[in-house]
Biopython code that builds the backbone (N, CA, C, O; Angstrom):
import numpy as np
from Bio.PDB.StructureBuilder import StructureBuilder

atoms = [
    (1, "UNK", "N", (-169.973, 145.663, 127.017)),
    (1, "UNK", "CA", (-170.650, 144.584, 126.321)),
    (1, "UNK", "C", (-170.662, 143.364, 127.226)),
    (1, "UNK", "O", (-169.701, 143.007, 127.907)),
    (2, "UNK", "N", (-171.453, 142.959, 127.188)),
    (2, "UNK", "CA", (-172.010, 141.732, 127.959)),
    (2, "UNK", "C", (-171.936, 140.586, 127.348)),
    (2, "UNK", "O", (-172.599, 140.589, 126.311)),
    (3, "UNK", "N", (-171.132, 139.118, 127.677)),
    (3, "UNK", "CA", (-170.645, 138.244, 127.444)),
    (3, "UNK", "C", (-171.926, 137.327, 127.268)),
    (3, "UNK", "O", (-172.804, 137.515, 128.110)),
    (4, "UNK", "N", (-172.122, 136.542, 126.480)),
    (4, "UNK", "CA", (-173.450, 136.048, 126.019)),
    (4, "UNK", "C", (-173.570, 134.575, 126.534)),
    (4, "UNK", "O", (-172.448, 134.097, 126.700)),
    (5, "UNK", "N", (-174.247, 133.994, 126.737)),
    (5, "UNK", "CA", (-174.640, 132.538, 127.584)),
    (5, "UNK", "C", (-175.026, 131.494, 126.327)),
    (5, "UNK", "O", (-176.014, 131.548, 125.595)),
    (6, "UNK", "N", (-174.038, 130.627, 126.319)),
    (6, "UNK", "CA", (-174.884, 129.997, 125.506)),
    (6, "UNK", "C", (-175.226, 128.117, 126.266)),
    (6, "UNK", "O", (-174.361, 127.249, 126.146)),
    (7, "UNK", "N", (-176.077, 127.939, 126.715)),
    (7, "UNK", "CA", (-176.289, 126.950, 127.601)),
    (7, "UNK", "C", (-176.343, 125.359, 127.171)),
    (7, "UNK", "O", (-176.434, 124.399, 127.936)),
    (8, "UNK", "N", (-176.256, 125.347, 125.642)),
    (8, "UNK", "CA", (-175.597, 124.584, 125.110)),
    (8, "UNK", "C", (-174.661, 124.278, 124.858)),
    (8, "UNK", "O", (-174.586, 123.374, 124.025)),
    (9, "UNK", "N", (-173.706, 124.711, 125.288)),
    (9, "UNK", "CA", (-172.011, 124.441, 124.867)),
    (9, "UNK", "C", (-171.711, 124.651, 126.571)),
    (9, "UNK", "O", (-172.125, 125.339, 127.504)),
    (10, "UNK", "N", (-170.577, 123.439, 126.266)),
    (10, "UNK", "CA", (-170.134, 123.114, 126.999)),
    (10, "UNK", "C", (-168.199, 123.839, 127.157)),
    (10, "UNK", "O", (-167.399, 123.620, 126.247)),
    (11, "UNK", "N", (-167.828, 124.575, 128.313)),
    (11, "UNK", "CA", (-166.411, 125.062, 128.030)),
    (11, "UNK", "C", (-165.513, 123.542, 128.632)),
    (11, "UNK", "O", (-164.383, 123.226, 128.260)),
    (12, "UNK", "N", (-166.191, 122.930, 129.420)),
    (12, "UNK", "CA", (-165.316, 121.947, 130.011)),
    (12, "UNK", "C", (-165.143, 120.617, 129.661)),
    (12, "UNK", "O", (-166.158, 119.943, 129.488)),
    (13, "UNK", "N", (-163.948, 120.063, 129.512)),
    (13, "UNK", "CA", (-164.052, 118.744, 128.603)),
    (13, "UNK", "C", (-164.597, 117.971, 129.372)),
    (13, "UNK", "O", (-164.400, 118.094, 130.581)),
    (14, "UNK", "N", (-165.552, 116.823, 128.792)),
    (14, "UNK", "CA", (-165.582, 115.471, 129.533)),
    (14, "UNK", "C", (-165.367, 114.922, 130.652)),
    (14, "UNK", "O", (-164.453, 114.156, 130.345)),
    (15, "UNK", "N", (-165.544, 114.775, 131.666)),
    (15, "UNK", "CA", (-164.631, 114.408, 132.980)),
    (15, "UNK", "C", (-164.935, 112.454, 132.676)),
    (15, "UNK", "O", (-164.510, 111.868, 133.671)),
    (16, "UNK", "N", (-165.338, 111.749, 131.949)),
    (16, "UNK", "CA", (-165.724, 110.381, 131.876)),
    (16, "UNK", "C", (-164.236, 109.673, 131.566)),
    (16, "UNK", "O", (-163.513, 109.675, 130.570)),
    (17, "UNK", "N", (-164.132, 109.108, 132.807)),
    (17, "UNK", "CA", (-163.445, 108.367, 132.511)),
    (17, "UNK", "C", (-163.442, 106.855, 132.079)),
    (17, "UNK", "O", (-164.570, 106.401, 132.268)),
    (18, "UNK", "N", (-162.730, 106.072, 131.654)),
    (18, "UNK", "CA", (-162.739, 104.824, 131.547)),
    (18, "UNK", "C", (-162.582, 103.823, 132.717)),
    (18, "UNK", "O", (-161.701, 104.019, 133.554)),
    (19, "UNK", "N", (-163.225, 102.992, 132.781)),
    (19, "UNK", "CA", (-163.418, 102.305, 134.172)),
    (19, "UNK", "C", (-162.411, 101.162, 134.090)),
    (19, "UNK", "O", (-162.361, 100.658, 132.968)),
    (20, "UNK", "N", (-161.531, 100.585, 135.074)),
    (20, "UNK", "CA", (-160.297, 99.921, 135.087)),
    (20, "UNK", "C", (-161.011, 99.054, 134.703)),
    (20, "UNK", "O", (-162.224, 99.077, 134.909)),
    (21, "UNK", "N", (-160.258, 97.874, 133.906)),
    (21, "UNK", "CA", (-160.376, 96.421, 133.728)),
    (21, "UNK", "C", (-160.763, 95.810, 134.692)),
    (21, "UNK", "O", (-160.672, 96.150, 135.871)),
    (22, "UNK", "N", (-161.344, 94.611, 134.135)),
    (22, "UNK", "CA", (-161.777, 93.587, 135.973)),
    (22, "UNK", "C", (-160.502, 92.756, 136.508)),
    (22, "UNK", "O", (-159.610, 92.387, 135.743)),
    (23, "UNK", "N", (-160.499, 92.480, 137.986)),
    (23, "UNK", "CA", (-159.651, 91.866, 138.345)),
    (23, "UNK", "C", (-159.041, 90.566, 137.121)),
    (23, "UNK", "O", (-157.823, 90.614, 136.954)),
    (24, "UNK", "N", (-159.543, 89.832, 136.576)),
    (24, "UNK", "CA", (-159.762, 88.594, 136.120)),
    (24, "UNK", "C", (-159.154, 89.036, 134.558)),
    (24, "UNK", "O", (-158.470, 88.172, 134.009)),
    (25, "UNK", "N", (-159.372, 90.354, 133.807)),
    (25, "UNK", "CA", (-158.906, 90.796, 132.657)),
    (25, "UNK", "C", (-157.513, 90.798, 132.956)),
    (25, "UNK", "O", (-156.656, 90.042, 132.497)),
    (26, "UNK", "N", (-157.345, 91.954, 133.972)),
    (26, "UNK", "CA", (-155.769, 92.078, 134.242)),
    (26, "UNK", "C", (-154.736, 91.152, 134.485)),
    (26, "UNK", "O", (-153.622, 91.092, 133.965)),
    (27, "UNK", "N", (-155.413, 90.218, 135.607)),
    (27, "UNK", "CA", (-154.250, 88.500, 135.362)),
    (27, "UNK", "C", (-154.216, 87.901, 134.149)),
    (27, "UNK", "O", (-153.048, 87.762, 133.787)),
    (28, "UNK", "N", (-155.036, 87.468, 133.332)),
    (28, "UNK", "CA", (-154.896, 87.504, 131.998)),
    (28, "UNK", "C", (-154.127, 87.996, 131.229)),
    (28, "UNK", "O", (-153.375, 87.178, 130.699)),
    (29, "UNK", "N", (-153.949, 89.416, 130.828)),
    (29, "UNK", "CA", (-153.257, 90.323, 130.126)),
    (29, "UNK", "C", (-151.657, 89.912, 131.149)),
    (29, "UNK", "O", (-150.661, 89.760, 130.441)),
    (30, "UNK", "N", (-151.474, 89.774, 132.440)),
    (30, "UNK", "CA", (-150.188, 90.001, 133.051)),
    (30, "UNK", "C", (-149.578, 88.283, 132.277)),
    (30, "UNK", "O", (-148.703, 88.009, 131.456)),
    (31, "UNK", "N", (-150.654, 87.394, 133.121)),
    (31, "UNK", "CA", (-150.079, 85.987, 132.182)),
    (31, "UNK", "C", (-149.722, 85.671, 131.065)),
    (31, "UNK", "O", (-148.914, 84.831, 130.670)),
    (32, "UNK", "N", (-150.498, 86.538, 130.449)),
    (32, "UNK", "CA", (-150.194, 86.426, 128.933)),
    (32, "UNK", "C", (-148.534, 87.222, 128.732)),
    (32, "UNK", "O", (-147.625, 86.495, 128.330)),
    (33, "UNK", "N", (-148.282, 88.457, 128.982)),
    (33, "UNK", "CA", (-146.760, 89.277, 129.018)),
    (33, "UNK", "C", (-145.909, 88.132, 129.476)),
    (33, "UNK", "O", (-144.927, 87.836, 128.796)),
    (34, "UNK", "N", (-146.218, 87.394, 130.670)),
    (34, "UNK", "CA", (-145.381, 86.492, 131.322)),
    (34, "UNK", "C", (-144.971, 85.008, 130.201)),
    (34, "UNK", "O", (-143.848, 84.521, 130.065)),
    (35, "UNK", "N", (-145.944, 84.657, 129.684)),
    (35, "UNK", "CA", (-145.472, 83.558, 128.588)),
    (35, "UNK", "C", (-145.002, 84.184, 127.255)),
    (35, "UNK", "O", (-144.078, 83.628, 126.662)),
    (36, "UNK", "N", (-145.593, 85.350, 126.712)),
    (36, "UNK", "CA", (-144.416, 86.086, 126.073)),
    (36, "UNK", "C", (-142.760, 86.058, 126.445)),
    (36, "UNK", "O", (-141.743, 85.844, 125.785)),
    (37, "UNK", "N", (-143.026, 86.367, 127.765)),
    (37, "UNK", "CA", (-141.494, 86.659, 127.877)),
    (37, "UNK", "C", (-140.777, 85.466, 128.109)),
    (37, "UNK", "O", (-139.655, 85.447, 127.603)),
    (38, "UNK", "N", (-141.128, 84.463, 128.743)),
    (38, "UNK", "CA", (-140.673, 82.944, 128.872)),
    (38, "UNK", "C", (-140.557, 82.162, 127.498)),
    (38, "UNK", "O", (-139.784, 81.218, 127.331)),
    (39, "UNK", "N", (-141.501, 82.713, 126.440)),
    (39, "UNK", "CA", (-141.259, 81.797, 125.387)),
    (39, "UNK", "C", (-139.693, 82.501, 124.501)),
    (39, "UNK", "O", (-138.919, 81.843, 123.805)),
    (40, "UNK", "N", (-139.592, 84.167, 124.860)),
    (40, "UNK", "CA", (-138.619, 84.615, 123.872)),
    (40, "UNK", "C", (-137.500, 84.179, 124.789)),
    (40, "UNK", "O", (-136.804, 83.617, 123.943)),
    (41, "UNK", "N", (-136.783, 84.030, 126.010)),
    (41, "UNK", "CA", (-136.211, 83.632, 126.694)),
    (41, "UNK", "C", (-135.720, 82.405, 125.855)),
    (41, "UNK", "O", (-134.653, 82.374, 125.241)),
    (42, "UNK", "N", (-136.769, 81.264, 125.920)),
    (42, "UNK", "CA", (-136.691, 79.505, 125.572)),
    (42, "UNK", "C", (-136.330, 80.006, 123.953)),
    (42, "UNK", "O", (-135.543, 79.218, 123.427)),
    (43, "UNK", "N", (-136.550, 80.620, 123.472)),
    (43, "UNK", "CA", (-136.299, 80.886, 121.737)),
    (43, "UNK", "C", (-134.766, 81.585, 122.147)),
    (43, "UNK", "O", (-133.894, 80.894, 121.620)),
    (44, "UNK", "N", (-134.248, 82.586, 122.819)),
    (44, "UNK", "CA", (-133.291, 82.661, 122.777)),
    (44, "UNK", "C", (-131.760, 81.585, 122.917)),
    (44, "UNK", "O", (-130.721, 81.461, 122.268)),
    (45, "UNK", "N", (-132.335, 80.981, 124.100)),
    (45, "UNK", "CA", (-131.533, 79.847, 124.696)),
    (45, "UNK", "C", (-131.275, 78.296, 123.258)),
    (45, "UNK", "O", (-130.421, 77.413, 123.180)),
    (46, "UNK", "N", (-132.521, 78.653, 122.347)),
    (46, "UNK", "CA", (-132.288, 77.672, 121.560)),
    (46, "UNK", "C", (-131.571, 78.059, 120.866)),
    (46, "UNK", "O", (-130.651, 77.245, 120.778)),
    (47, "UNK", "N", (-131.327, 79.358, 119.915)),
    (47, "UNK", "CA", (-130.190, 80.324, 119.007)),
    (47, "UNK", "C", (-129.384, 79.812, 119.400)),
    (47, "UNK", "O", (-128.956, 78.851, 118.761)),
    (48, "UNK", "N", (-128.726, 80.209, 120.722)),
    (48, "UNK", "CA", (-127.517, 80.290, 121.451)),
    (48, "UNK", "C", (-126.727, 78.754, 121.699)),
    (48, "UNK", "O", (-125.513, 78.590, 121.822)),
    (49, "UNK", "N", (-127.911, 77.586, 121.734)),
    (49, "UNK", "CA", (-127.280, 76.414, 121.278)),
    (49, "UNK", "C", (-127.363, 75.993, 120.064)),
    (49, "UNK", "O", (-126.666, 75.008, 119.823)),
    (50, "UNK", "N", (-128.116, 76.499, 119.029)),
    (50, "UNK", "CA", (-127.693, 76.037, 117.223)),
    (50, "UNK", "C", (-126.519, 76.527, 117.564)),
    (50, "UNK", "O", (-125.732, 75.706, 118.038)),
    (51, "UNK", "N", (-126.046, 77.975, 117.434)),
    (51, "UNK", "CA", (-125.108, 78.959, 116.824)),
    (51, "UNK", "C", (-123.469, 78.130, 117.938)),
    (51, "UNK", "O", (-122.370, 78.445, 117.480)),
    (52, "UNK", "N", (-123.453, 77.376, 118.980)),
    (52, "UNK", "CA", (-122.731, 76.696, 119.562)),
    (52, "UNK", "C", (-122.100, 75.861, 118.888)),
    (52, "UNK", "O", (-120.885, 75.796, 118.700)),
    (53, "UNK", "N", (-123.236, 74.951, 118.367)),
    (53, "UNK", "CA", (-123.484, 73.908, 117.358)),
    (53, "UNK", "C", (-122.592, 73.995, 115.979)),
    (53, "UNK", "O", (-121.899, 73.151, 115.410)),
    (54, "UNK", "N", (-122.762, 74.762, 115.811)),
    (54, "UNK", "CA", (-122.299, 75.557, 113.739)),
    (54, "UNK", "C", (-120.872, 75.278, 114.057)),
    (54, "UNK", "O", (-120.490, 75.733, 115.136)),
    (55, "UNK", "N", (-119.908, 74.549, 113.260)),
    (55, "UNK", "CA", (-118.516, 74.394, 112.489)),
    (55, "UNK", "C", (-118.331, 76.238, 112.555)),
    (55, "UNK", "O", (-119.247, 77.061, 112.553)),
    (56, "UNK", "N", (-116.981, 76.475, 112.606)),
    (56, "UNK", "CA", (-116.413, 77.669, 112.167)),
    (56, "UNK", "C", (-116.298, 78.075, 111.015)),
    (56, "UNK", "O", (-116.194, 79.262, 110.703)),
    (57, "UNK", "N", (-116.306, 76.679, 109.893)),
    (57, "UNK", "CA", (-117.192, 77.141, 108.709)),
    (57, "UNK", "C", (-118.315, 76.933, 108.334)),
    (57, "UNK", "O", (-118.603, 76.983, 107.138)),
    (58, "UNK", "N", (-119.119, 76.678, 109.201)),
    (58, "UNK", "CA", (-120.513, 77.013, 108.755)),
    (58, "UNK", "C", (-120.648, 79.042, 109.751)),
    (58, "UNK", "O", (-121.226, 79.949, 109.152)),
    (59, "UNK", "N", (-120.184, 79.223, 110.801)),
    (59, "UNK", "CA", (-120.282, 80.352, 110.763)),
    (59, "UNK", "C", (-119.773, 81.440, 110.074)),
    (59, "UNK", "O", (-120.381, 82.506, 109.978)),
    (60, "UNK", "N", (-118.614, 81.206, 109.560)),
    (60, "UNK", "CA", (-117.937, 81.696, 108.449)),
    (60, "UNK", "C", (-119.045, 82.537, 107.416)),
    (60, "UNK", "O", (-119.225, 83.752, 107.339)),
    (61, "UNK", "N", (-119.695, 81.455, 106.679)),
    (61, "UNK", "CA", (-121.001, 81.049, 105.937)),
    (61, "UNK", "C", (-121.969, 81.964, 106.289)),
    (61, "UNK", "O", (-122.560, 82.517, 105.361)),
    (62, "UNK", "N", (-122.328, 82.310, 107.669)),
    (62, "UNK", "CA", (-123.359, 83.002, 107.740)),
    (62, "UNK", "C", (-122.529, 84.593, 108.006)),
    (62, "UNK", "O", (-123.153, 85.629, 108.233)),
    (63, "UNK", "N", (-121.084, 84.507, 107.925)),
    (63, "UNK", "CA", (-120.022, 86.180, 107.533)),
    (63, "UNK", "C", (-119.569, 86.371, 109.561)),
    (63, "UNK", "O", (-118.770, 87.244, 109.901)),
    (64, "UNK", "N", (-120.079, 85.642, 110.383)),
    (64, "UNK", "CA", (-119.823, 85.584, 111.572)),
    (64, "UNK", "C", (-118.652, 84.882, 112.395)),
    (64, "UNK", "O", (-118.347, 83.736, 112.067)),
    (65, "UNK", "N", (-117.912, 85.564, 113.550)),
    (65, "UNK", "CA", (-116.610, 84.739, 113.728)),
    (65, "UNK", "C", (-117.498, 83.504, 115.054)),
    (65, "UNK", "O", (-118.704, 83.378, 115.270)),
    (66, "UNK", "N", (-116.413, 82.841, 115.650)),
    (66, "UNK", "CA", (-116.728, 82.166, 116.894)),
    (66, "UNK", "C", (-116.728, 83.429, 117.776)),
    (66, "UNK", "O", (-117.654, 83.401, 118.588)),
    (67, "UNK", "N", (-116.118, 84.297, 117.834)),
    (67, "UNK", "CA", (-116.328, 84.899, 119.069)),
    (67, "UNK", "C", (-117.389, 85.707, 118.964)),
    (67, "UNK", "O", (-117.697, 86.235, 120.032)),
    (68, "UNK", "N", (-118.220, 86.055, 117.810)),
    (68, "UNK", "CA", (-119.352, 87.294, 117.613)),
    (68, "UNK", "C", (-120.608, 86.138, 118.105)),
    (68, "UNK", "O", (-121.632, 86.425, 118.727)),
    (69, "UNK", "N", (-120.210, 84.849, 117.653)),
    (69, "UNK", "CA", (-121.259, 83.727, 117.950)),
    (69, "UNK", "C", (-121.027, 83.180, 119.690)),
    (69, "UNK", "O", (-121.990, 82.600, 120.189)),
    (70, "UNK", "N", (-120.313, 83.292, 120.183)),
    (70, "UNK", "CA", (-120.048, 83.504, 121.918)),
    (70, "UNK", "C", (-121.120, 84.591, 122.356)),
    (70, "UNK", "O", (-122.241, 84.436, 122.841)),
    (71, "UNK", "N", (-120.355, 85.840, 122.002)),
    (71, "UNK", "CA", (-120.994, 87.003, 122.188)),
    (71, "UNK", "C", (-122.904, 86.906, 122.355)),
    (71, "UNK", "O", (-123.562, 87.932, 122.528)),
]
sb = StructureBuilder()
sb.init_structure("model")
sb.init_model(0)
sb.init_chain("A")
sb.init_seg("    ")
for serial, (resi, resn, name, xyz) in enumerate(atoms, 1):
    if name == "N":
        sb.init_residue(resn, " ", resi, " ")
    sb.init_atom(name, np.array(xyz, "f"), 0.0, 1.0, " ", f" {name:<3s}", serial, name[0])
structure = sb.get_structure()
């Protein structure tokens, strides 16, 4: 038996790929990750001086010692 042709169907997927971003997208997208990460940095550093800040009973208060608030 003889294997039948069908010249409409395709056995091979797609080869189309997606074409990279433009130079000018990608610095964008990188600048943007970069002030992400600088702003959670500056948000961290501010925690770390409230939680400095806090009485041992106000950390108490939030169920935390001085040293978990060091930490």
């Amino acid at each position: 038996m003889r294997a039948q042709i069908y010249p409409h169907v395709s056995t091979r997927l797609p080869t189309e790929s997606v074409p990279p971003a433009p130079l000018a997208h990608r610095r964008e997208i990188i600048l943007t990750a970069i002030q992400v990460q600088i702003r959670e940095w500056r948000r961290r550093v501010r925690v770390r001086i409230d939680l400095m800040t806090l009485s041992d009973g106000d950390l108490r208060d939030l169920g935390w010692t001085r040293c978990e608030a060091e930490d």
